[in-house]
C-alpha positions in Angstrom: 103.2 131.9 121.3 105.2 128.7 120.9 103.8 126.3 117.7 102.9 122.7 119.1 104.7 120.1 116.4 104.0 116.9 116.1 107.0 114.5 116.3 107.0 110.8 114.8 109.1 108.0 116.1 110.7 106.5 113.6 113.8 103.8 113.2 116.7 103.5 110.2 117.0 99.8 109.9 119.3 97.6 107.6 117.5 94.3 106.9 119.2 91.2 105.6 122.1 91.1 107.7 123.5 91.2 111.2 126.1 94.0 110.5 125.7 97.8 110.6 125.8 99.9 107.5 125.2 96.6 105.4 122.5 94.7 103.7 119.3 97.2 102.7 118.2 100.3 104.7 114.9 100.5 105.5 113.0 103.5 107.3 110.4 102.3 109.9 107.7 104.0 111.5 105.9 101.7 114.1 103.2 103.5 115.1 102.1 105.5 111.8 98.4 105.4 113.0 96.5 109.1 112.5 99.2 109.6 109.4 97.8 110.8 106.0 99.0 109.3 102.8 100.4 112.5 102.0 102.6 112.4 105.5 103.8 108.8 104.7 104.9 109.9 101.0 106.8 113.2 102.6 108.3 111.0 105.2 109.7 108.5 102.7 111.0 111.5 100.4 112.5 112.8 103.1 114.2 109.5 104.7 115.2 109.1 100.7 115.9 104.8 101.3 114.5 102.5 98.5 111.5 102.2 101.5 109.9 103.6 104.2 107.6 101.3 106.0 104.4 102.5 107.8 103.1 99.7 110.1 99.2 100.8 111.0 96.2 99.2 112.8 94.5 96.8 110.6 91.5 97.5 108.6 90.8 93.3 108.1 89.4 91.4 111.1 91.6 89.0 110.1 95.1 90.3 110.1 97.3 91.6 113.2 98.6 94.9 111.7 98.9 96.5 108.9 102.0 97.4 107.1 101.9 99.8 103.5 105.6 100.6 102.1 106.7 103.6 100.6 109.5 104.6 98.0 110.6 108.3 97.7 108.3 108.5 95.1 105.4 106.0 95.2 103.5 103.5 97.4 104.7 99.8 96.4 102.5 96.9 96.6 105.3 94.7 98.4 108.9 95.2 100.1 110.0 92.4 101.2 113.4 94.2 103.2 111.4 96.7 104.5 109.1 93.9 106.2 112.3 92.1 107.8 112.7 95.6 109.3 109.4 96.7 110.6 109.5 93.5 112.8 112.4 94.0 113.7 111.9 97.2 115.0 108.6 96.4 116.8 110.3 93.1 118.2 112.8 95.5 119.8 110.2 97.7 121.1 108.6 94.6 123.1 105.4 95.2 120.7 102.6 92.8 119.8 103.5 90.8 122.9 106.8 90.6 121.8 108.5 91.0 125.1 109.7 87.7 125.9 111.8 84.9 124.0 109.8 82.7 121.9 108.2 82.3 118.3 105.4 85.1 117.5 102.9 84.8 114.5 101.2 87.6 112.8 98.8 88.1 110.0 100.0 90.7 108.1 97.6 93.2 105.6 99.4 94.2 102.6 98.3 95.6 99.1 99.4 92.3 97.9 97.4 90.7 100.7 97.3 89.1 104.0 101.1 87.9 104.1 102.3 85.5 107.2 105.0 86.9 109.5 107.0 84.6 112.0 109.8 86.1 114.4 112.0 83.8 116.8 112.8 85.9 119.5 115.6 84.7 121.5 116.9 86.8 124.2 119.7 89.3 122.6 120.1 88.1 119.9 118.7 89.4 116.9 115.2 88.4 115.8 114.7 85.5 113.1 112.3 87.2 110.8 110.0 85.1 108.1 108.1 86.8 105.8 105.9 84.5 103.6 105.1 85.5 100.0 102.5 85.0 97.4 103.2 82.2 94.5 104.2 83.7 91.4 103.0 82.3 88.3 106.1 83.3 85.6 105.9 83.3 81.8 108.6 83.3 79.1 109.9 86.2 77.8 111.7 86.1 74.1 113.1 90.1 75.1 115.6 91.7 72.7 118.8 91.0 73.9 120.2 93.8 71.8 118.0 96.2 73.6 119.1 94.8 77.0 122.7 94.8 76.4 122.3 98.4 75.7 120.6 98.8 78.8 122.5 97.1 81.1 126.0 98.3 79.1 127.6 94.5 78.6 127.4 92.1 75.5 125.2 89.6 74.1 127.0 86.8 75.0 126.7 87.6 79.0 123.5 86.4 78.7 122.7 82.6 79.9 121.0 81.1 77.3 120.6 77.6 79.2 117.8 79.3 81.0 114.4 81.7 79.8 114.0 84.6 80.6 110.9 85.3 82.4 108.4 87.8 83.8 105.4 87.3 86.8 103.2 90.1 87.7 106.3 91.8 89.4 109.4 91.5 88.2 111.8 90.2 85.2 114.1 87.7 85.3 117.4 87.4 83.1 119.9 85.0 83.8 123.8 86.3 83.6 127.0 83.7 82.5 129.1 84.8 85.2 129.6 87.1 88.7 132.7 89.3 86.4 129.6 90.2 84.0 127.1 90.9 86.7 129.7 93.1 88.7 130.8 95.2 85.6 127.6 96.1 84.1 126.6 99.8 83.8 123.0 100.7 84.1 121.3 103.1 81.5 118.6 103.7 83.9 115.9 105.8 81.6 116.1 103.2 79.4 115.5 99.9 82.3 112.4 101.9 83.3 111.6 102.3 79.6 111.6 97.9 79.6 109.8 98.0 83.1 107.1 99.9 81.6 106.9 98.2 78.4 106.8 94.6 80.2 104.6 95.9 83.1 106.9 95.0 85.7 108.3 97.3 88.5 112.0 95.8 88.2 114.6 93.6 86.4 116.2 91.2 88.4 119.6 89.9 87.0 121.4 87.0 88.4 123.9 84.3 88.1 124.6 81.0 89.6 128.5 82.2 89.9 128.4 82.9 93.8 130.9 84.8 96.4 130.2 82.0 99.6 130.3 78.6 98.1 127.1 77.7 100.4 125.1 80.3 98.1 123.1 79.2 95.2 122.5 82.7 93.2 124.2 86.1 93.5 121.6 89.0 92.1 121.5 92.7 91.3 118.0 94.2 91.1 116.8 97.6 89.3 113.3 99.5 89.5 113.5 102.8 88.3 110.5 103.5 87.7 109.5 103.2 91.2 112.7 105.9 92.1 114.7 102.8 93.3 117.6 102.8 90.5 119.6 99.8 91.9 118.3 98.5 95.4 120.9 96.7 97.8 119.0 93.6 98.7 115.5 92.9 97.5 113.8 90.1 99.3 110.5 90.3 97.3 112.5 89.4 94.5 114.9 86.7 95.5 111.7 84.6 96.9 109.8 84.8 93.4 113.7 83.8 91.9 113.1 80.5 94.3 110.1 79.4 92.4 112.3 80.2 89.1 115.0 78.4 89.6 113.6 75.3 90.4 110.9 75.7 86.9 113.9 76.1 84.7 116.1 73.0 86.5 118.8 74.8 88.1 117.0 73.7 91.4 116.8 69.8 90.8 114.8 68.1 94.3 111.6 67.1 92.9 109.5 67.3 96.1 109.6 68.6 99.7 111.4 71.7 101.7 113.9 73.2 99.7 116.0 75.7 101.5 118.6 78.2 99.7 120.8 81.3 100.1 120.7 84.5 97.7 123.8 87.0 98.0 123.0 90.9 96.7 124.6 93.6 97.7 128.2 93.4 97.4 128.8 95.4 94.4 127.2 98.5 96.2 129.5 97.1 99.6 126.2 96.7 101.4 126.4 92.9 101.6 123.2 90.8 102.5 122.2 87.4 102.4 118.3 85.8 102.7 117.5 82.6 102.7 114.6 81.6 100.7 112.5 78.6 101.4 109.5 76.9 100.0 107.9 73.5 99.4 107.6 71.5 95.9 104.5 69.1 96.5 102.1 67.2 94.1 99.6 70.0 94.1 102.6 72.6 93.0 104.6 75.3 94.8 103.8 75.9 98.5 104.7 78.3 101.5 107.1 80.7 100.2 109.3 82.2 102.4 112.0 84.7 103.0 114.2 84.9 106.1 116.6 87.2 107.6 117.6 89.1 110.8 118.0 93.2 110.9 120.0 95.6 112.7 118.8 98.5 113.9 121.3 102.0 112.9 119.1 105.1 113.7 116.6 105.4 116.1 114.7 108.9 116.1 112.4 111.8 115.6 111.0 113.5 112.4 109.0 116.7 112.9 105.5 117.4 111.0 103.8 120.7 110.9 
């Protein structure tokens, strides 16, 4: 008697870029209604990218869909690459009345809550995806540099004085003198997710203002061990966060209105991507934080549950 096995449709995706087998791999499953929590977590362990996204009916009246992300060894509260491709892929399946050109807008639940989703949709082309994010609210951080230069394998003096270091409820921030320094650094990897855990944050961003494309503002590398992601290609929930940064230590100077940048990460792993990070500086403070980026879809297939 032949078993009956359940098969799950589900999409390898590289978000932040236009070009196959760059930028950062995401899995996507776009119809992950009836899964258990257990099935996401196997499916991500299994598809063994720095996420898995599951995007679900949602449980809000509110919000359009649902979306929960998954590394290979935990559920994540936000992913901002893994976002870019989930609407990608469901853009490309003509989902959520996405089946002609035009601009589409979704309420999106999240663990970090109901996040706003815009996609251009213009014939062939790729989709123009904009995810908007929540405003972090960073303090300083007087770390031991001693202690990070051992972590991160480099000297002292690579760090960037001119500007804090600084933590939100996510991630911490270190500023790096120059590209050469960020490029030759060797992660000690037990001992990052030793910092993460002391500082309560789920990664270290490191970046510099020494960029590859003279239109780019910041060139980053980003680590979270301790959620099983030891160096991840392109991390868009970072780089928005780095926005509101840059401009509250200087290095962005506009006082008020849109303000509209580039971040590169990537390269050093030769998976290249680029976002765009926008937001607005007003009189009542920091407003409508974006990230924006298209996808390409690589792998488009089947898994098999019991």
């Amino acid at each position: 008697m032949e078993l009956s096995v359940k098969k799950i449709k589900i999409k390898q995706i590289d978000a932040f870029t236009s070009v196959p087998f760059s930028g950062n791999p995401a899995g996507v499953v776009t119809s992950a209604s009836g899964l258990t929590v257990k099935q996401m977590k196997l499916i991500a362990r299994e598809m063994n990218l720095s996420e898995t996204a599951f995007v679900l009916p949602p449980k809000t009246p509110t919000a359009d869909l649902e979306i929960r992300w998954f590394t290979p060894t935990s559920e994540v509260d936000l992913c901002g690459h893994a976002t870019i491709a989930s609407f990608h892929a469901l853009a490309e399946e003509n989902k959520y009345g996405m089946s002609r050109s035009g601009k589409f807008n979704f309420n999106v639940e999240t663990k970090s809550g109901i996040l706003p989703v815009q996609v251009t949709k213009n014939g062939d082309l790729q989709p123009l995806i904009s995810l908007g994010l929540p405003i972090p609210k960073f303090q300083t951080v007087r770390y031991k540099k001693n202690v990070l230069g051992t972590a991160f394998s480099m000297e002292t003096g690579g760090f960037e004085s001119k500007y804090s270091m600084a933590k939100d409820n996510l991630y911490f921030i270190i500023a790096i003198k120059n590209r050469d320094i960020l490029f030759k650094i060797i992660p000690d990897y037990p001992l990052i997710e030793d910092i993460c855990r002391e500082l309560k944050v789920s990664g270290i961003t490191l970046f510099t203002t020494d960029t590859i494309d003279s239109e780019s503002m910041v060139h980053t590398r980003f680590f979270a061990p301790l959620l099983g992601v030891n160096e991840d290609p392109v991390t868009g929930s970072s780089l928005g966060p780095l926005g509101i940064y840059l401009a509250e230590q200087g290095i962005i100077r506009q006082k008020n209105g849109t303000i509209s940048f580039v971040a590169e990460q990537g390269d050093v792993l030769d998976k290249p991507g680029r976002v765009t990070v926008e937001f607005q500086i007003t009189p009542k403070g920091y407003q409508s934080l974006k990230i924006i980026g298209n996808a390409v879809t690589v792998l488009n297939g089947e898994i098999y549950l019991e």
